[in-house]
C-alpha positions as CSV (number, residue, x, y, z in Angstrom):
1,X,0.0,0.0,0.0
2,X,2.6,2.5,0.1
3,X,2.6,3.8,-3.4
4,X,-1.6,4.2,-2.6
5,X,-2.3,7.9,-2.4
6,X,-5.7,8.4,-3.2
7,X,-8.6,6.2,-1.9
8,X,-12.3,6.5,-4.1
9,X,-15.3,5.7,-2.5
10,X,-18.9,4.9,-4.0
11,X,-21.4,6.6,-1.9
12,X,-24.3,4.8,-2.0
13,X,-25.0,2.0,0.5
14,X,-21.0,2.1,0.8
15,X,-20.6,5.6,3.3
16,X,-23.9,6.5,3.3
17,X,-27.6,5.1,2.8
18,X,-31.3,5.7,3.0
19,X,-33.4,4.3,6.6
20,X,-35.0,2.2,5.1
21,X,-32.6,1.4,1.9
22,X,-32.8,1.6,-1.2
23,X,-33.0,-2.0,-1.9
24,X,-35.4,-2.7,0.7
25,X,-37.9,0.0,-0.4
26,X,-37.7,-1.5,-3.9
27,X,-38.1,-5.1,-2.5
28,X,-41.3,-3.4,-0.3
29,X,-42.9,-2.2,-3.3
30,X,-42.7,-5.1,-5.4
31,X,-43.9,-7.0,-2.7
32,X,-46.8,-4.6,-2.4
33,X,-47.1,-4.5,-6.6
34,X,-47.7,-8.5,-6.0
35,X,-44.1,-10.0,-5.7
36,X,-42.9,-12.3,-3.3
37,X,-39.7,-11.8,-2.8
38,X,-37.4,-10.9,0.8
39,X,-35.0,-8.5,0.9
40,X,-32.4,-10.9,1.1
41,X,-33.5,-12.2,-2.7
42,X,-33.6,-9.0,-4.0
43,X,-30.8,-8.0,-3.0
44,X,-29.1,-11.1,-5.0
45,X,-31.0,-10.4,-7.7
46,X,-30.0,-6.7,-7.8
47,X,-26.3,-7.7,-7.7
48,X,-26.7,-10.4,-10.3
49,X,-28.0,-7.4,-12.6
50,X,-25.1,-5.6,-12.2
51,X,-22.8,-8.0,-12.6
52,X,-24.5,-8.4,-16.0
53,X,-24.6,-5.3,-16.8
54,X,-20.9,-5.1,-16.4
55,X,-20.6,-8.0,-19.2
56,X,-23.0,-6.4,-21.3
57,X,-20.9,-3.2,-21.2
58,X,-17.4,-5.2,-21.8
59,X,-19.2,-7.1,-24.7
60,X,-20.3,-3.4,-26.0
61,X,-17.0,-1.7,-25.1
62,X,-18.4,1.0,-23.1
63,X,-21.6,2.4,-21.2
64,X,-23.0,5.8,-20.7
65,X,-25.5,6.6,-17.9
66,X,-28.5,6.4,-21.1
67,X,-26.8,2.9,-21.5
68,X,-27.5,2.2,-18.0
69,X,-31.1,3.4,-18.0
70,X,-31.8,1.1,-20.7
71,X,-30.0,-1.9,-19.9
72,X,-30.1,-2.3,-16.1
73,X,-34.4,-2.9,-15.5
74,X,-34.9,-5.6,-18.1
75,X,-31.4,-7.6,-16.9
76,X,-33.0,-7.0,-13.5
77,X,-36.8,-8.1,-14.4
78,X,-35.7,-10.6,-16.8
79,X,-34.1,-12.7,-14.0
80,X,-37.2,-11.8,-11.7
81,X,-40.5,-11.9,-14.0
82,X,-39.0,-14.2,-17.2
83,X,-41.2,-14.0,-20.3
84,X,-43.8,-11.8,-18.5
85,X,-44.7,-8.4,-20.0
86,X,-43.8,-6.2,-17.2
87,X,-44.6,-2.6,-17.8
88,X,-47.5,-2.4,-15.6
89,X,-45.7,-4.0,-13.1
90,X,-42.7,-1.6,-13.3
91,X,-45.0,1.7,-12.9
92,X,-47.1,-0.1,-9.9
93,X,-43.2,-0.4,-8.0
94,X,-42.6,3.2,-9.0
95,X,-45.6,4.2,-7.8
96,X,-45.3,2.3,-4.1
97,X,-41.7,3.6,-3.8
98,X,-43.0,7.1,-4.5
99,X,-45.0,6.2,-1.1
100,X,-42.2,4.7,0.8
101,X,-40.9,7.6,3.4
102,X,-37.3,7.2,4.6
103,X,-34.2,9.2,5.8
104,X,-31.0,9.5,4.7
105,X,-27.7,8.4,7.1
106,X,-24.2,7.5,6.6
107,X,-23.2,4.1,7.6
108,X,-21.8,2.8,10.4
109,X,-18.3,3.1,10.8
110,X,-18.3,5.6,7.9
111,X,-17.1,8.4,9.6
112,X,-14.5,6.9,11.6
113,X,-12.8,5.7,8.7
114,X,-12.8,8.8,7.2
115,X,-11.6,10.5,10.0
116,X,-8.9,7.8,10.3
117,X,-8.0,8.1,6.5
118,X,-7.3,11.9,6.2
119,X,-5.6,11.7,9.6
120,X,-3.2,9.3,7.3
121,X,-2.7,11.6,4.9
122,X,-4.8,9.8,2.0
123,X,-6.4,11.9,-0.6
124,X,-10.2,10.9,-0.8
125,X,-12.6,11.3,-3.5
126,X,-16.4,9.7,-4.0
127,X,-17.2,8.0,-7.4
128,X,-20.9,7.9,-7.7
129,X,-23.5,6.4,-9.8
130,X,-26.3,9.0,-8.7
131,X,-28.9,11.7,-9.7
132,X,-27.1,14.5,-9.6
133,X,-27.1,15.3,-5.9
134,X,-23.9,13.3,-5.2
135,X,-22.7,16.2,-3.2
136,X,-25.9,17.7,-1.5
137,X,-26.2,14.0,-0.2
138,X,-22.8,13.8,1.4
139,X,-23.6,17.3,3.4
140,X,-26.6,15.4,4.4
141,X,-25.1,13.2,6.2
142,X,-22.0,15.5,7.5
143,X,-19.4,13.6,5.1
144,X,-18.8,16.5,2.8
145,X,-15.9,18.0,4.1
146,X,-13.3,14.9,3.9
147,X,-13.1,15.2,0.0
148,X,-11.0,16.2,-2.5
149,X,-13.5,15.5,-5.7
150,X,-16.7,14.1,-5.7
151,X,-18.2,13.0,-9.2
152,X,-21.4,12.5,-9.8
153,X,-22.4,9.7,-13.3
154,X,-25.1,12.6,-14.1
155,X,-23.4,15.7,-13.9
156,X,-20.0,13.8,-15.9
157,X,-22.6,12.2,-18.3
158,X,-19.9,9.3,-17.3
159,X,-21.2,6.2,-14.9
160,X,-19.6,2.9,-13.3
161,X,-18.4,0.2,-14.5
162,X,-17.1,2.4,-17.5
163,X,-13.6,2.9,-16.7
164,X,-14.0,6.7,-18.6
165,X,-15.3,7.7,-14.5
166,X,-12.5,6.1,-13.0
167,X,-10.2,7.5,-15.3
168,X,-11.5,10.9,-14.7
169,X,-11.0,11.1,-11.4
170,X,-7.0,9.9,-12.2
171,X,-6.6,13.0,-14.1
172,X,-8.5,15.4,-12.1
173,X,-6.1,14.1,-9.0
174,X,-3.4,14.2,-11.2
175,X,-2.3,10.4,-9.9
176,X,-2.3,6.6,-12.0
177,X,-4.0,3.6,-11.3
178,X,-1.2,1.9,-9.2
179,X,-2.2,5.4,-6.8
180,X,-5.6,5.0,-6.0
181,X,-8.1,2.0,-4.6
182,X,-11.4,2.0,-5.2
183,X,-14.0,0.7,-2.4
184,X,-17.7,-0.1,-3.7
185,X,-20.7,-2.4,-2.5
186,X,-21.7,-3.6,-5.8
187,X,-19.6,-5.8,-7.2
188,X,-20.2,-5.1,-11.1
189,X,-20.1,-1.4,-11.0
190,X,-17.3,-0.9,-8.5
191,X,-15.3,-3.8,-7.9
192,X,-15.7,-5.1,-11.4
193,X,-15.5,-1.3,-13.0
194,X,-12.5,-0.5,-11.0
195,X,-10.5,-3.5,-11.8
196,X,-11.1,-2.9,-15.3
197,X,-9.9,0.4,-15.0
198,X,-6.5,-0.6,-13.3
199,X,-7.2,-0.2,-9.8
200,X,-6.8,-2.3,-6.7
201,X,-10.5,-2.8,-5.3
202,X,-12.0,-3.4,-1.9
203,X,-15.4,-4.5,-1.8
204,X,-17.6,-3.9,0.5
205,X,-20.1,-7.1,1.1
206,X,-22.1,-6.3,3.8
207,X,-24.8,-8.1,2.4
208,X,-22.6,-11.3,2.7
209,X,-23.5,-12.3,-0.9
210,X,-21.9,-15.5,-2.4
211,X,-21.3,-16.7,-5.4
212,X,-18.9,-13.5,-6.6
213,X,-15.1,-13.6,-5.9
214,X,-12.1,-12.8,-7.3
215,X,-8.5,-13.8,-6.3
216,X,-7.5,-10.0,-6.2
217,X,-10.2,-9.0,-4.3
218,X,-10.2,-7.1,-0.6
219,X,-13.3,-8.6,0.8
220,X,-14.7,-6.8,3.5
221,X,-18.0,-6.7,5.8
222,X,-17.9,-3.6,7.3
223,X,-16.3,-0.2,7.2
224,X,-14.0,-0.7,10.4
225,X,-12.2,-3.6,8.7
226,X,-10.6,-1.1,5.8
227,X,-8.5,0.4,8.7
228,X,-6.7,-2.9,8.5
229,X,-5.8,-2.6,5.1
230,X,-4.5,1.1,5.1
């Protein structure tokens, strides 16, 4: 680690997240739209869609955050409603998650860790596949003023797994891949999308899902456990 001088961050469910999350509320209002399924399940299924959607964009050579809009649902519903017309299903979960109330929090451990890593001297910057409030969302939750560079997919017209984001935020910081470490929770977009970019990767699996490894990996559980590694 001592040629790391830069450590990127997703923000979503990684530092900070909704009460209740984002996953759950979708899982809530497909459940309410007619779908059994347990948060647990949709959570695999969500990272299964990902992790296709990172093929999908090798096999194309490149994604843009339209690609994303139009890819991502149907590898999604096509693994949870096969060969069912699911456009009235689609707006009925829209419209229950438009009903859903929550908060938004950073995550346990989150500011700890950044306290510890700027105490070390580590540049920090948040990568983020979001809606254009990337940065309005860290203040939110008090995070804000630990960065260097936040970048938001809708304001760069740029989104993960494409390695164009990653790259990005190389130049902006002036540093190469060998410099920085990315650390995501979804395991196409970030681990897979920073790999292919060149950087080292930690992921962070707090929702202990199996089946996705790799032997260059950091696997993690929680925030506190990334102190070990820097």
């Amino acid at each position: 680690m001592d040629s790391v001088k830069a450590i990127f961050f997703d923000l979503g469910d990684t530092l900070a997240s909704t009460d209740p999350p984002y996953l759950h509320r979708i899982a809530q209002a497909m459940r309410e739209s007619g779908l059994e399924i347990s948060n647990k399940d949709f959570e695999l299924e969500y990272a299964k869609a990902d992790y296709k959607l990172f093929l999908k964009h090798k096999e194309n050579r490149g994604l843009t955050p339209k690609d994303y809009r139009q890819w991502f649902l149907p590898l999604l519903y096509e693994s949870l409603l096969p060969d069912q017309n699911v456009d009235k299903f689609r707006q009925q979960v829209r419209d229950s998650m438009s009903q859903i109330d929550f908060g938004r929090v950073a995550l346990p451990g989150a500011v700890d860790l950044l306290d510890y890593l700027k105490s070390k001297g580590y540049i920090l910057a948040i990568i983020s596949n979001n809606d254009g409030r990337a940065e309005e969302k860290c203040e939110e939750v008090s995070i804000r003023e630990y960065f260097d560079l936040i970048l938001d997919s809708t304001k760069l017209d740029l989104i993960k797994p494409d390695s164009r984001i990653f790259n990005y935020a190389l130049e902006e910081l002036d540093l190469n891949s060998r410099e920085a470490i990315h650390v995501g929770d979804m395991y196409g977009a970030d681990v897979m999308g920073g790999m292919n970019a060149g950087l080292d990767v930690v992921w962070l699996n707090h929702r202990k899902i199996e089946g996705l490894s790799h032997p260059l990996i950091k696997e993690v559980s929680e925030l506190a456990e990334i102190k070990d590694i820097f």
